[in-house]
C-alpha positions as CSV (number, residue, x, y, z in Angstrom):
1,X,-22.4,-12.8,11.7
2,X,-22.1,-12.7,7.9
3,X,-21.0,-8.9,6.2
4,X,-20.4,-7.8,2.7
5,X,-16.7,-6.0,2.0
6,X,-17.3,-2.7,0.8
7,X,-15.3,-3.4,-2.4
8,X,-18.3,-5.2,-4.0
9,X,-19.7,-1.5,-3.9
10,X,-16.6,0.1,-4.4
11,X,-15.3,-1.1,-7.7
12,X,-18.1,-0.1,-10.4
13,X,-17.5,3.4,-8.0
14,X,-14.3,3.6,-9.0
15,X,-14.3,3.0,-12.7
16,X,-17.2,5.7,-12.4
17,X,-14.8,8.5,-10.8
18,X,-12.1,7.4,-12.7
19,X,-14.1,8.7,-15.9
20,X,-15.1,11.7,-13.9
21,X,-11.7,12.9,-13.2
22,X,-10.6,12.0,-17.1
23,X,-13.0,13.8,-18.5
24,X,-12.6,16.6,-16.0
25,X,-8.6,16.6,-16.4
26,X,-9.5,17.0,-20.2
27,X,-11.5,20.6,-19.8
28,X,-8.3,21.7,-17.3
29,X,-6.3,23.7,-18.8
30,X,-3.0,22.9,-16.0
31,X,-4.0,19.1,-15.8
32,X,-4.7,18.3,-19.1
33,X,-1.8,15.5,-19.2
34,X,-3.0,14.2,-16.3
35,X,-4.1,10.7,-17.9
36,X,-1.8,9.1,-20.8
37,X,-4.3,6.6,-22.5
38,X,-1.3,3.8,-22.3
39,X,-0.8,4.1,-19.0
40,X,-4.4,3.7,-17.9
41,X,-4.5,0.9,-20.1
42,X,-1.5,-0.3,-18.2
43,X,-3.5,0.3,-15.0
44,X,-6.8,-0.9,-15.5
45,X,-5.6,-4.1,-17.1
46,X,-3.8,-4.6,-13.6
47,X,-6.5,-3.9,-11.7
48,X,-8.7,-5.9,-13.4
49,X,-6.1,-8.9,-12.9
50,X,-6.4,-7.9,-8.9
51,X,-10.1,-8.1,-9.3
52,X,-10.3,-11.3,-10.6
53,X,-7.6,-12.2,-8.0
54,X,-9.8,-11.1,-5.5
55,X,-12.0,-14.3,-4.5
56,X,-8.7,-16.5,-4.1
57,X,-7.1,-13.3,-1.6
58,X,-10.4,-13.5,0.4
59,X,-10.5,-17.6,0.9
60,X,-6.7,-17.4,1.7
61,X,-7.3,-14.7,4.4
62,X,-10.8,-14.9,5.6
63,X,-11.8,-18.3,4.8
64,X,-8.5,-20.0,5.8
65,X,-5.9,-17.7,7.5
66,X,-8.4,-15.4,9.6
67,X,-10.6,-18.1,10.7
68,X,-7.5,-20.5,11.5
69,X,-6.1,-18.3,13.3
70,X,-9.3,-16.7,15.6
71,X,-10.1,-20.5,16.7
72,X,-6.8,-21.3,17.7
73,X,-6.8,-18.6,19.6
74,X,-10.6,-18.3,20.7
75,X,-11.7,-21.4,21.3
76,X,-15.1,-21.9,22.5
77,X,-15.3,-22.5,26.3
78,X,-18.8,-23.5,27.7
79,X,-20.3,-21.5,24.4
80,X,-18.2,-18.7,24.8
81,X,-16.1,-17.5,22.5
82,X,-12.5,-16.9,25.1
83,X,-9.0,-15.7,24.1
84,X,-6.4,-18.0,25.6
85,X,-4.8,-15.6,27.0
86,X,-8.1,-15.1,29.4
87,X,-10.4,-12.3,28.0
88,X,-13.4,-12.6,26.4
89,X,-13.8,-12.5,22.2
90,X,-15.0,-9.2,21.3
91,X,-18.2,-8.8,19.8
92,X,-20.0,-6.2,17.4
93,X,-20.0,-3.0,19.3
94,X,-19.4,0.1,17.7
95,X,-16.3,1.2,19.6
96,X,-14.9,-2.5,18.9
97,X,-15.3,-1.7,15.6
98,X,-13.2,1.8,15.6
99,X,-10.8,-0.2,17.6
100,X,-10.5,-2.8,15.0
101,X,-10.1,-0.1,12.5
102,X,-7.5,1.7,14.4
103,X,-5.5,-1.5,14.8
104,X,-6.3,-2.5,10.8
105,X,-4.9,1.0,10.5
106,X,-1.7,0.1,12.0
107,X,-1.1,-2.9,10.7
108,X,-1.2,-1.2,7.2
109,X,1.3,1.2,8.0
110,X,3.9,-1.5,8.7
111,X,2.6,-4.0,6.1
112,X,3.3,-0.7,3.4
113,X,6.4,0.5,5.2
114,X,8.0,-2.6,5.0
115,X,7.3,-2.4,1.3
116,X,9.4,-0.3,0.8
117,X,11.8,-0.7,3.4
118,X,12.1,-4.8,2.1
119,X,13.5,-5.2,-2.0
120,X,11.7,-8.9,-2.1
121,X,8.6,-7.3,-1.0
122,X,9.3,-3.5,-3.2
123,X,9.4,-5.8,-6.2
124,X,5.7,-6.5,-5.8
125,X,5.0,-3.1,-4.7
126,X,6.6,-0.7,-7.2
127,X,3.7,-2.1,-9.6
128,X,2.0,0.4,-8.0
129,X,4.6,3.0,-7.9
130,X,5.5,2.5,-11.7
131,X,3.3,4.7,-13.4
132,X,4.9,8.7,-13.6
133,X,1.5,10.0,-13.5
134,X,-0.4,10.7,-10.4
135,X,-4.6,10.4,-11.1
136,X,-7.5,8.1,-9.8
137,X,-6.5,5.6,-12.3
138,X,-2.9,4.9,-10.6
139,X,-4.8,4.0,-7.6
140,X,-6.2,0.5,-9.0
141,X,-3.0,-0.3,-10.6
142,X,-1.6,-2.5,-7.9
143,X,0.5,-5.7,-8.1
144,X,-0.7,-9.3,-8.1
145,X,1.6,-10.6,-5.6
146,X,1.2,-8.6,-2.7
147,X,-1.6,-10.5,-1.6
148,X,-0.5,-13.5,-1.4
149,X,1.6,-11.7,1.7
150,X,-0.6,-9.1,2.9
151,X,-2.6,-11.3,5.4
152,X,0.4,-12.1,7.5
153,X,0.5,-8.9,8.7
154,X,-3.2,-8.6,10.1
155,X,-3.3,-12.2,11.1
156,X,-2.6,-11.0,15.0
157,X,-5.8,-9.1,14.9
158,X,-8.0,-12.0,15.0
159,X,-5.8,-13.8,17.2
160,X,-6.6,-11.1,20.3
161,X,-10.3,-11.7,19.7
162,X,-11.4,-9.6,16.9
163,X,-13.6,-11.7,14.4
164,X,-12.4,-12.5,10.8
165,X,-15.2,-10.8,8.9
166,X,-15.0,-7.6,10.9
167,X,-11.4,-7.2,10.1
168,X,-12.3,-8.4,6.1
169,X,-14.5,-5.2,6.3
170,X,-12.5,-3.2,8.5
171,X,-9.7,-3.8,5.6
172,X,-12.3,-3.2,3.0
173,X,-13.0,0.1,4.1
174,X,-9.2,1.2,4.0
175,X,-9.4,0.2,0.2
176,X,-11.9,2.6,-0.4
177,X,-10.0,5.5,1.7
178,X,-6.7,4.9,-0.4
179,X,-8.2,4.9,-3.6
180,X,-10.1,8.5,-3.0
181,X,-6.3,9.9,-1.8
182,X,-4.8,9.5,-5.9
183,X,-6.0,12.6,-7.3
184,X,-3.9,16.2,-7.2
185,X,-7.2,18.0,-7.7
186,X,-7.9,18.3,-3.7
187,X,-5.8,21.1,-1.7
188,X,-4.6,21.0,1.6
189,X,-7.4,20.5,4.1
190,X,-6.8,22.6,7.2
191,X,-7.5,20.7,10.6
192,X,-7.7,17.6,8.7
193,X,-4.1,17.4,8.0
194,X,-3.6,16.9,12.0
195,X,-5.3,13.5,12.1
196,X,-5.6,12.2,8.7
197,X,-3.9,11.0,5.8
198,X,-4.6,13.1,2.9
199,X,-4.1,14.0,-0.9
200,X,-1.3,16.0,-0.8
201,X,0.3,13.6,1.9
202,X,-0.1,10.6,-0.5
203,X,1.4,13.1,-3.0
204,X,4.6,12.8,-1.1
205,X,4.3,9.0,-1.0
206,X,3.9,8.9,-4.7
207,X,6.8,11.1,-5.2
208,X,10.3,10.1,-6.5
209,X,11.9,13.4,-5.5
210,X,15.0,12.2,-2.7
211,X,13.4,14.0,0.6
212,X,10.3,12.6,-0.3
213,X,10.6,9.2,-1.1
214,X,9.7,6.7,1.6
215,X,7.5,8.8,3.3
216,X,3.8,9.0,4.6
217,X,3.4,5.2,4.7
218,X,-0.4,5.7,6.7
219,X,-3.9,4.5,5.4
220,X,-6.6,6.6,7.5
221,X,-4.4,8.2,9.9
222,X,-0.9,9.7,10.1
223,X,-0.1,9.2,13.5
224,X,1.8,6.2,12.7
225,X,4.3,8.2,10.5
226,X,4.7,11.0,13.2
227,X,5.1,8.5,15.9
228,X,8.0,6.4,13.8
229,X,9.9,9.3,11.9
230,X,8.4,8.6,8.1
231,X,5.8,11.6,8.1
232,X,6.4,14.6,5.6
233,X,4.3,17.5,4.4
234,X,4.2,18.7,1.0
235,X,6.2,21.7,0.1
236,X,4.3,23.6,-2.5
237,X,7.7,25.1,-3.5
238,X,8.7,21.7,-4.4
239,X,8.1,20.6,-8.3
240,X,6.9,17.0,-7.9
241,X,7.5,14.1,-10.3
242,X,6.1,10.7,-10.1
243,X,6.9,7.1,-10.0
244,X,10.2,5.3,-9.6
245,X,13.8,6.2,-10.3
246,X,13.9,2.7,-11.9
247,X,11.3,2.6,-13.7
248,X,9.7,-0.5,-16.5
249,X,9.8,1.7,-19.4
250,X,7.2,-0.2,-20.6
251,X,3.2,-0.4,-20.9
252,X,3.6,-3.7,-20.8
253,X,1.1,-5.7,-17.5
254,X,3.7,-9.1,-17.3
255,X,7.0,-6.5,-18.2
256,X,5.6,-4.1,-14.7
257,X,4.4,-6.8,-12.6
258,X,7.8,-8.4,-12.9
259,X,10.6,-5.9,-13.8
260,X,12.1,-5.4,-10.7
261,X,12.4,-9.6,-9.9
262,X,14.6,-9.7,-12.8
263,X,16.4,-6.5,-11.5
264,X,17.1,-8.6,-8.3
265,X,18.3,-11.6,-10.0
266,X,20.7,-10.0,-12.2
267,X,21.9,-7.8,-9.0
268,X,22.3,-11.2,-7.1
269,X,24.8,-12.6,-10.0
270,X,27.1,-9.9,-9.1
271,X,28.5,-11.1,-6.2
272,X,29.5,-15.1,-5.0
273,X,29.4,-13.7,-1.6
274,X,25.7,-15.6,-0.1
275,X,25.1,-12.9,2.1
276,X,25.5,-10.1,-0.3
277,X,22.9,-12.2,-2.2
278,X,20.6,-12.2,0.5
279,X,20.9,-8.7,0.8
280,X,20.5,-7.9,-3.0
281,X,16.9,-9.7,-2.5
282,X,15.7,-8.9,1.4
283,X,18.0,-5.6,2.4
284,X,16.2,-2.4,1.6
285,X,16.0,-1.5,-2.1
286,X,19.1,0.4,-3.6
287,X,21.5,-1.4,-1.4
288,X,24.7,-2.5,-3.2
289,X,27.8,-4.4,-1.9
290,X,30.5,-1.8,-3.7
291,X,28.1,1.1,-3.0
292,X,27.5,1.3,-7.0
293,X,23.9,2.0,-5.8
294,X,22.3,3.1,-2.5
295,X,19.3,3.2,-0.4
296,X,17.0,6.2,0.1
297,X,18.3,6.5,3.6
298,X,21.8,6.9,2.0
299,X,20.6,8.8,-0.5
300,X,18.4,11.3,2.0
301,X,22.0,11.7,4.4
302,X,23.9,12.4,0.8
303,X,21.3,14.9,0.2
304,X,21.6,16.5,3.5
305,X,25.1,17.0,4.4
306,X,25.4,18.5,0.7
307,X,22.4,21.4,1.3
């Protein structure tokens, strides 16, 4: 069964709310900063690049990787479609569908956590951390190399039975939902909060402020935070300020795609020892061998035992 992913749909959408929310920000007295024309330059020019990267992400995962993957581990016995390890292949039921969501749900959290949590990885992510402004715009400014990685950690979804193009769509459809969370101009939401990921939570994601940096790491949900210890609310009291503490410093597409490799290169030069090397480029970002620099978790205990 052949579907369409939802970000054929989605992208003239969001170029449309994108202008919407400019041209709103502009007649807002608080928010009227809210876009720098550079820096949606800067991020459209980057989305655009992930657009046209698009077709080559979907053959790697879908075409190749998915597909691979689900017959090797649903191979065809007397017509039917059987997991090796005994159970029928799901089909095209609703509730196989929210459970394919849930689990595309989960594997995002990890897949972002790690993100952050992994410098080699960060590097390709803080593209879309880079920007010190938080609007609809930011959302579609994401790096070009994260998808060459991202399948790997949905690949075991199709392996338990769950068919390629229902995951391709099921991953679609958390595109959509974490694009709508970049904009400050939607409050706290009540009940909501309880079950989903929202504005203000993604807020704290965005943040570079110490207690909330590397936090609220969920696409739909935020049960995944809550269950593993990275969930925060926003503090109102709090004055927040975007992007990264080291930042580009430039408007530049090839200077913010690939800033932070060269940071990890020149960081790697500073010691002969191979496993401080390995650390400089795989241990979480902001670790150093003399302690000249440190991790958020250092950082966050610093912070702590000092209030």
């Amino acid at each position: 069964m052949n579907f369409t992913n939802p970000l054929v749909y989605g992208v003239p959408c969001f170029l449309g709310l994108i202008l919407l929310e400019l041209s709103y920000s502009k007649h807002h007295k608080e928010k009227k900063d809210l876009y720098k024309w550079k820096d949606l330059a800067a991020s459209l020019s980057m989305g655009i690049g992930s657009t046209i990267l698009a077709p080559l992400t979907k053959t790697i995962a879908a075409i190749v990787l998915f597909n691979y993957v689900y017959d090797v581990f649903n191979p065809e016995i007397d017509g039917i479609r059987t997991n090796i390890m005994g159970w029928k292949s799901f089909g095209y039921s609703w509730y196989i569908w929210l459970f394919c969501q849930l689990l595309d749900d989960f594997s995002y959290y990890w897949f972002h956590r790690q993100n952050h949590n992994v410098r080699f990885l960060w590097a390709a992510h803080i593209v879309h951390h880079s920007s010190d402004n938080f609007n609809l715009g930011t959302a579609v400014r994401n790096g070009w190399f994260t998808i060459f990685y991202k399948p790997f950690f949905y690949m075991w979804i199709p392996a338990v039975g769950f068919p390629p193009e229902m995951l391709v769509v099921c991953l679609g459809i958390e595109a959509l939902w974490q694009f709508q969370l970049h904009s400050v101009f939607i409050p706290k939401m009540g009940i909501i909060e309880k079950v989903f990921n929202t504005h203000t939570m993604h807020q704290v994601h965005h943040a570079q402020n110490i207690e909330y940096m590397d936090k609220n790491h969920g696409g739909f949900l935020n049960i995944f935070d809550k269950l593993f210890g990275t969930w925060k609310e926003l503090d109102e009291a709090i004055d927040i300020k975007y992007g990264v503490t080291h930042a580009p410093n430039s408007y530049n597409p090839l200077v913010i795609l690939t800033h932070e490799y060269k940071d990890i290169w020149n960081d790697m030069k500073k010691s002969k020892n191979w496993y401080h090397k390995f650390m400089y480029a795989f241990g979480a970002p902001g670790w150093s061998h003399d302690g000249s620099t440190l991790t958020i978790k250092q950082q966050q205990k610093l912070l702590k035992n000092n209030s």
